[in-house]
C-alpha positions in Angstrom: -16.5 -14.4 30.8 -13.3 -16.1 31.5 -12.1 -14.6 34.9 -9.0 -16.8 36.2 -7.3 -19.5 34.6 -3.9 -21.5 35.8 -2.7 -24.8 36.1 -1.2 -26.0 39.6 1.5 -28.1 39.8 3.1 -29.9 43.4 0.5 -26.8 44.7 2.2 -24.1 42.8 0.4 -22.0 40.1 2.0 -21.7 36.6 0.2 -20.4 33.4 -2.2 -22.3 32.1 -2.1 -23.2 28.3 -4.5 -20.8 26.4 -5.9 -24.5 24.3 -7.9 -26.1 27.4 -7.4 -29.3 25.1 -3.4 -29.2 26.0 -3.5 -27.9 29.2 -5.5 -30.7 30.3 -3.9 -33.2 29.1 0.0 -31.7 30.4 -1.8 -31.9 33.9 -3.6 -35.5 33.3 0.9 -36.7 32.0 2.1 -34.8 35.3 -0.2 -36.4 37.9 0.5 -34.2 40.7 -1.4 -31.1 38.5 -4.9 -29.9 37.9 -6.5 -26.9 35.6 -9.1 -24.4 37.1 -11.0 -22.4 35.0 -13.2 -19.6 36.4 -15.8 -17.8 35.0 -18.2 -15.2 36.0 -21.8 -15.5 33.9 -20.5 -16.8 31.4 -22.7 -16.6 27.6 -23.4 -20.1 26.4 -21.1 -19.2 23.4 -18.3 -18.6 26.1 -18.7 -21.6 27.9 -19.3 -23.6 24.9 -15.7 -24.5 24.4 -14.9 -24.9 28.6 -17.9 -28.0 28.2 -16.4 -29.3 25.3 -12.8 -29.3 26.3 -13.5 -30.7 29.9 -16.3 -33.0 28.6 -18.9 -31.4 30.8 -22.6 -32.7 31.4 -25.3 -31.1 29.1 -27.7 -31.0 31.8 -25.4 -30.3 34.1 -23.8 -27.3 31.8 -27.8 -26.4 31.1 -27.8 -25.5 35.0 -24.7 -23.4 35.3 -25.4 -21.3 32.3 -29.4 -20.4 33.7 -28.7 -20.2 36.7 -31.3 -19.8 39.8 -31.0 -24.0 41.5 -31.4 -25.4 44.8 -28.0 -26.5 46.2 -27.3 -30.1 45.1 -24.7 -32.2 44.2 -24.8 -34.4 41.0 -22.4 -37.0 40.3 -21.9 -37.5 36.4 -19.6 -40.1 34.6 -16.7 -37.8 34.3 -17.5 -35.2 36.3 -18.7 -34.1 39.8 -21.3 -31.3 39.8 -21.8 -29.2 43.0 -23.8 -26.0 43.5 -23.6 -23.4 46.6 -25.5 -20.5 47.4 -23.0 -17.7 49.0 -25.4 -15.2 50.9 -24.4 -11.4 51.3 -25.8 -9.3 54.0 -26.3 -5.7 53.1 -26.2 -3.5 56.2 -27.4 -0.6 54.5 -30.7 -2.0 54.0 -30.5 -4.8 56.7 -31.4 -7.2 53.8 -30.4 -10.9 52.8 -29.3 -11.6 49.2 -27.6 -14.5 47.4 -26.4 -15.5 44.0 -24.9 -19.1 43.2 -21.2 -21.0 42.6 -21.0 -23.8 40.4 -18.3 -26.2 40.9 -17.3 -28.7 38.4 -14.9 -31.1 39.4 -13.3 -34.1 37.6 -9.8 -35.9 36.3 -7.2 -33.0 36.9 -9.3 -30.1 36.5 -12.0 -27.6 38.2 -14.5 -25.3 36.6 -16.1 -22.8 38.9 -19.0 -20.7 37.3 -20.0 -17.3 39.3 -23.9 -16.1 39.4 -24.1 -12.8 41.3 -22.3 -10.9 43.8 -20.7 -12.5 47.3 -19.1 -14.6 45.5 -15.8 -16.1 48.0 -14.1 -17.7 44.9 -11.6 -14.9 44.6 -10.9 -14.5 48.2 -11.0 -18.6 48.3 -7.9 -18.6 45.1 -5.9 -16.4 46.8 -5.9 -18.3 49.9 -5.5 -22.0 48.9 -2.3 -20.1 46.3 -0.6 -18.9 49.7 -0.7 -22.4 50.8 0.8 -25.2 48.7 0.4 -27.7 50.5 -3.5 -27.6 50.3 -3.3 -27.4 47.0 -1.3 -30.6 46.5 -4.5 -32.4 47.1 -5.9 -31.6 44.3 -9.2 -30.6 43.1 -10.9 -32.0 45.9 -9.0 -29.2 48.0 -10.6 -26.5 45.7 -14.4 -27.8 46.7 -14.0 -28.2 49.8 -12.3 -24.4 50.3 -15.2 -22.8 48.7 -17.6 -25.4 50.7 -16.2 -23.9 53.9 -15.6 -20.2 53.2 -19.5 -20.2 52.2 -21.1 -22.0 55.0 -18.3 -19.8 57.4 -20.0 -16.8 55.5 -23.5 -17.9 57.1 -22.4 -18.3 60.2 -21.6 -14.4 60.0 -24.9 -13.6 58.5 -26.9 -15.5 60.5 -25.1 -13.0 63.3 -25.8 -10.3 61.9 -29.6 -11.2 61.8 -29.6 -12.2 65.4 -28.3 -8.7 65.9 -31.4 -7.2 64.3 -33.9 -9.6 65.4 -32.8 -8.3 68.9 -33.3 -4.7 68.1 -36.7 -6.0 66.3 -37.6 -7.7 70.2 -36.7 -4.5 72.1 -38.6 -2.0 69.6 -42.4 -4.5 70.0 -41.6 -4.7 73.4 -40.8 -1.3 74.5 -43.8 0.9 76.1 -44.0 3.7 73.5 -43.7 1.7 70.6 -47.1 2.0 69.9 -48.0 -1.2 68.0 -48.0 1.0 64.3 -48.3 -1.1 61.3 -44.4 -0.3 60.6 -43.3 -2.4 62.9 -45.6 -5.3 61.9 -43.7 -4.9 58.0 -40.5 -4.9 59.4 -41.6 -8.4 61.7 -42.8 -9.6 57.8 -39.8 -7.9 55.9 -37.2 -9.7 58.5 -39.0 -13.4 58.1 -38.4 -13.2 54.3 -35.2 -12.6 54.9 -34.9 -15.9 56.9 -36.8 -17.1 54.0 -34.2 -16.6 52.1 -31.4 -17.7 54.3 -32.4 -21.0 54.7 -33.2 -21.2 50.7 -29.3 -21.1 50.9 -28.7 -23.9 54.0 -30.9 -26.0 54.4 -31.0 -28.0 50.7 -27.1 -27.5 51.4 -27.2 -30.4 54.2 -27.3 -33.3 51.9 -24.6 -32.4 49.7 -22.6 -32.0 52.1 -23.3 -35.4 54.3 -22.7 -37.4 50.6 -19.2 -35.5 50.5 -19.2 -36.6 54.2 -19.8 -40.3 53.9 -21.9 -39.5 56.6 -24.6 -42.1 57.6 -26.6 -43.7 54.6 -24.6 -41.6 52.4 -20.7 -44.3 53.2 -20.8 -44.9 49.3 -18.2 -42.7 48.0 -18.5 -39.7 45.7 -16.0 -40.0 42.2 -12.9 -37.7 42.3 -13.5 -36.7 46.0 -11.0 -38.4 47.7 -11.6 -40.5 50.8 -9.2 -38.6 53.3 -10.9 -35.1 52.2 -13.9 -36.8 54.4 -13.2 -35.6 57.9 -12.8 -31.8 56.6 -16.4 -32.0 54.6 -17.6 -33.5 58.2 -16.5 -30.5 59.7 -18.1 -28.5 57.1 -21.3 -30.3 57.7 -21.5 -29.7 61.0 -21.1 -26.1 60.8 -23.9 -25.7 57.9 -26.0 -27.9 60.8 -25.3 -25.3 63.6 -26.2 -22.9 61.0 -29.6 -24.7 60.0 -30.0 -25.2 63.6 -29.9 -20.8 63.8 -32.1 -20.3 61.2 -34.5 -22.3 63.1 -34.4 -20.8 66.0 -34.3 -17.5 64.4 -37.8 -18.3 62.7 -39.5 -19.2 65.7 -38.6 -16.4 67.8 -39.7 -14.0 64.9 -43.0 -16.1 64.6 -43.1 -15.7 68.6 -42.7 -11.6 68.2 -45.4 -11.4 65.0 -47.8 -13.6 67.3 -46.5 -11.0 70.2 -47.4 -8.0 68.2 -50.5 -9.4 66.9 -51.7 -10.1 70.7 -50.3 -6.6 72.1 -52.6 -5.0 69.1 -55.5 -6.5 70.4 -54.7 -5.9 73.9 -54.5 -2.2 73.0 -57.6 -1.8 71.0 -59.7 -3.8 73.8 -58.3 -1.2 75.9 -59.1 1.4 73.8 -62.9 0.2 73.2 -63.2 -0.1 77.4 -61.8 3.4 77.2 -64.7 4.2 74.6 -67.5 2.7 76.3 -66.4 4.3 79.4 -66.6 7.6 78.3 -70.4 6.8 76.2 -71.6 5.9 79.8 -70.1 8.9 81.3 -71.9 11.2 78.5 -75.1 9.2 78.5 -76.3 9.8 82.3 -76.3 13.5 81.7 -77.9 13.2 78.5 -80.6 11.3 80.0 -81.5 13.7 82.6 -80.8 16.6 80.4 -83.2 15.2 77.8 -86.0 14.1 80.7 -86.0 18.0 81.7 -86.1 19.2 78.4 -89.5 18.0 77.4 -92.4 19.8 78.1 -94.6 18.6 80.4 -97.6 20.9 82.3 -97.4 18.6 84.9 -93.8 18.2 85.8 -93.7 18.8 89.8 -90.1 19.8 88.9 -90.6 22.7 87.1 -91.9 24.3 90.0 -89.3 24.1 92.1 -86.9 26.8 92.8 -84.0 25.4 93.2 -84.5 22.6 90.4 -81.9 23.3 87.9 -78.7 24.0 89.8 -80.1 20.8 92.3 -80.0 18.8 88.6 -76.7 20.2 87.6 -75.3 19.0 91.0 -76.7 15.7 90.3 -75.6 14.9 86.8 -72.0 16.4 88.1 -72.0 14.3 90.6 -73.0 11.1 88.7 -69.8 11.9 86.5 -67.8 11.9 89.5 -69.2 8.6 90.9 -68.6 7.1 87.3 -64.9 8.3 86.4 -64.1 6.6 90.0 -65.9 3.2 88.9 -64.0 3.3 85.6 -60.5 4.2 86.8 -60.9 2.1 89.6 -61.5 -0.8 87.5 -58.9 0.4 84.9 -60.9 1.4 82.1 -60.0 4.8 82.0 
C-alpha cells in the first residue's frame, strides 16, 4: 500500500497531487522539486499505476514487487534502481533478521518500496523533512539518507553481536561449563546469524563504490549527482569497517567451535584414561580372586593358615600401589 506521498519544493514538503501523472510533471516545470512515493508491500495491482506513472523498469518493478534480492544497484534508461537490506537485531531471542528497501530514483522523483520490518525509511523522512537544506539536493539526498542510516544500523548490530560472541567465549571457556551439546548449538545458532549479516553487507560493497566513483567504478551513475560522491565514499567506508567486523566476527566463532570441538575431546580422552584406570584397578583383584577360587587338590595355599587375610592384604595393597600410579600420572 501507499504509505507516504509528498512533493518537495526548495526542501520543503507540500501535498503531493493525488494524479502521479501531474505531480510529476509540476515538479519536472519547477526544477528545484521532486515526488516521493512510499509504499510498504505493495500488490502488483497497487503498484501498477506507481510503474506506469514514473515509467519504471519491468524487471526492475518484477524485483520490488517479489521481493527476497541480493543488494545491487541497476542503472536503467530513466531510472536508477537500488536495493538495501536493513537488518534488525532482536534481543529477546539474540537473533539476526532482515527485510529489504527498494529505491527508485530518476528525473524529479523517488519511489521507495518496504519488504519487512526495520525498515529506517520513516525515521529517514522525518529527518531529511527537519532539514531543508538536505533536501534541496534532490533525490540523490533521499538515497544516500537511507544508504547511511542502514549501513549506521549495522554498525549497531554488528555490536550487539560482538556483545554476545563474548559472553559465547566466556561460557566455552569457563571450568564448569561442561562441554554439553547446548553450547555447541548456540556456537552453530550464532554463525547463521553472521550468515545472515553479511548476506546484508557484503553484496552491499559494490553498489556503493559505483555511487562512489571509487576506483574502476569513475564512470558516473545517471541522476546521482557528482558532488553527492564524497558522502557515498563515506558511506562506503563504513559498510567496509562493517564487512571488515563480520569477518573477524566469523573467524573468532570458527576459532571457539574448533575450541569446543578440541576441549570435547580433551575431556572424553580424560574420561577414557579415567576408565581404563579404574578396569586396571578392578582387574588385579579379580585376577587373584579368580586364581584362589578354583579348585585345585594341590594348591600349597590352601593349606596355609593365614592365606586369606595374607591375600586380602595383598590385593588391598595392589589397589593402593595403583591409585598412586594413576593419580600421580593424572589419570585419576
Amino acid at each position: 500500500m501507499i504509505v507516504d506521498c509528498a512533493m518537495y519544493r526548495d526542501g520543503r514538503r507540500t501535498e503531493c497531487a493525488s494524479d502521479f501523472s501531474d505531480a510529476l510533471g509540476e515538479a519536472r516545470t519547477a526544477g528545484d522539486a521532486f515526488v516521493w512515493v512510499g509504499l510498504h508491500e505493495p500488490t502488483e495491482a497497487e503498484f501498477d499505476e506507481v510503474s506506469r506513472e514514473f515509467g519504471l523498469h519491468p524487471l526492475a518493478v518484477e524485483d520490488a514487487l517479489k521481493a527476497h534480492q541480493r543488494p545491487k544497484l541497476e542503472v536503467f534508461d530513466d531510472s536508477l534502481f537500488v536495493v538495501l537490506k536493513p537488518v534488525v537485531y532482536e534481543a529477546d531471542s539474540d537473533a539476526v533478521s532482515s527485510g529489504e528497501v527498494m529505491v527508485f530514483i530518476g528525473d524529479a522523483f523517488v519511489v521507495t518500496v518496504r519488504h519487512g520490518e526495520g525498515s529506517p525509511l520513516g525515521v529517514v523522512r522525518h529527518r531529511m523533512e527537519a532539514e531543508p537544506e538536505m533536501l534541496k539536493h534532490g533525490p540523490t539526498s533521499v538515497l544516500y539518507a537511507v544508504a547511511d542510516a542502514t549501513v549506521d544500523h549495522y554498525l549497531d548490530v554488528a555490536g550487539e553481536l560482538q556483545t554476545d560472541l563474548e559472553e559465547l567465549e566466556a561460557e566455552v571457556f569457563s571450568p564448569d561449563s561442561g562441554g554439553s551439546r547446548n553450547t555447541a548449538s548456540r556456537i552453530y545458532r550464532f554463525k547463521r546469524q553472521i550468515v545472515e549479516f553479511r548476506r546484508a553487507t557484503g553484496p552491499l560493497a559494490m553498489p556503493m563504490m559505483r555511487l562512489s566513483g571509487a576506483g574502476p567504478f569513475a564512470p558516473d551513475v545517471p541522476f546521482v549527482k557528482d558532488t553527492a560522491q564524497p558522502f557515498f565514499r563515506d558511506v562506503s567506508d563504513h559498510l567496509t569497517r562493517v564487512n571488515d567486523w563480520v569477518d573477524s566476527l566469523d573467524r573468532l566463532v570458527s576459532d571457539i567451535l574448533s575450541a569446543h570441538l578440541a576441549q570435547m575431546s580433551v575431556r572424553q580422552n580424560d574420561d577414557m584414561r579415567k576408565i581404563s584406570a579404574w578396569a586396571a584397578m578392578a582387574a588385579v583383584p579379580t585376577m587373584i580372586a579368580g586364581v584362589y577360587g578354583m579348585n585345585f587338590d594341590h594348591m600349597p595355599e590352601l593349606r596355609w593358615v593365614w592365606a586369606y587375610p595374607a591375600v586380602i592384604l595383598l590385593m588391598v595393597a595392589l589397589e593402593i600401589f595403583l591409585h598412586r600410579l594413576f593419580k600421580r600420572r593424572g589419570w585419576l
